[in-house]
C-alpha positions, 0 to 999 in steps of 0.5 A, a space after each residue: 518165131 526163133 529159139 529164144 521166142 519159143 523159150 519165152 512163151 513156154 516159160 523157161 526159166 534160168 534165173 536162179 534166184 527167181 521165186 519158181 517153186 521146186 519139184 514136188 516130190 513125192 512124200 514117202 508111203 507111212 505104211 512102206 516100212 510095215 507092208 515090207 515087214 509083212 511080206 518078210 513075215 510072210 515070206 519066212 513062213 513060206 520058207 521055213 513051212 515049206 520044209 515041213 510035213 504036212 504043212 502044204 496047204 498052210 503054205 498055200 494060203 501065205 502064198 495067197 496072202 503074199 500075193 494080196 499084198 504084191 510080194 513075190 513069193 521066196 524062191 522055190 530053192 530056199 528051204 528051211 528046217 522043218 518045223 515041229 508041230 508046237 512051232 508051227 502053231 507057236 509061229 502062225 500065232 505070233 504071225 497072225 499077233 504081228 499082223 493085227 499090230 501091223 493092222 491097228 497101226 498103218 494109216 491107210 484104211 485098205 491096208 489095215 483091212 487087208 492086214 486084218 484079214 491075214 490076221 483072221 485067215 492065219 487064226 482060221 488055220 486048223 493048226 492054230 485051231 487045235 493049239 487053243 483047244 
């Protein structure tokens, strides 16, 4: 069989203004946009606790979480200012608000699950802890 048999078997089509459907493509992920939100959130906190006294194991624990959600931790070389006690707590606070937000409104079901987890864990934080008491 020739060229142009091969084509035609295989279904080749160069009419233009034939029906052929296009290319699916993809729809976009509703949840991108919030799971990127969450890495920055994440990613500052490292950042900026990093330079912190004291806060070490805090900075352990957003490395994990980062990682849960596949987002590569911020170099070793930014460095932040240090952080006085009152903002730590101040900023996981609002972390772990941001994080049960992000948790209510995604759409998937695994997502929210892992959100609302950050939330719980960042609020389980001795730090933020001793802030309520």
């Amino acid at each position: 069989m020739g060229v142009l048999g091969t084509v035609a078997l295989s279904g080749c089509d160069l009419d233009p203004t034939s029906s052929s459907a296009p290319p699916q493509v993809a729809p976009p992920d509703p949840d991108q946009d919030i799971v990127e939100a969450a890495r920055a959130e994440l990613s500052t906190l490292i950042v900026r606790l990093s330079a912190t006294r004291g806060a070490a194991a805090l900075v352990g624990v957003h490395r994990v979480q980062l990682a849960a959600l596949d987002g590569e931790p911020p170099s070793a070389t930014r460095r932040g200012h240090p952080l006085a006690h009152s903002q730590v707590a101040a900023r996981e606070r609002r972390a772990a608000d941001r994080f049960s937000r992000w948790a209510l409104t995604c759409q998937s079901g695994d997502l929210a699950r892992v959100l609302a987890s950050i939330a719980t864990g960042i609020r389980m934080q001795p730090v933020v802890q001793e802030a309520r008491s």
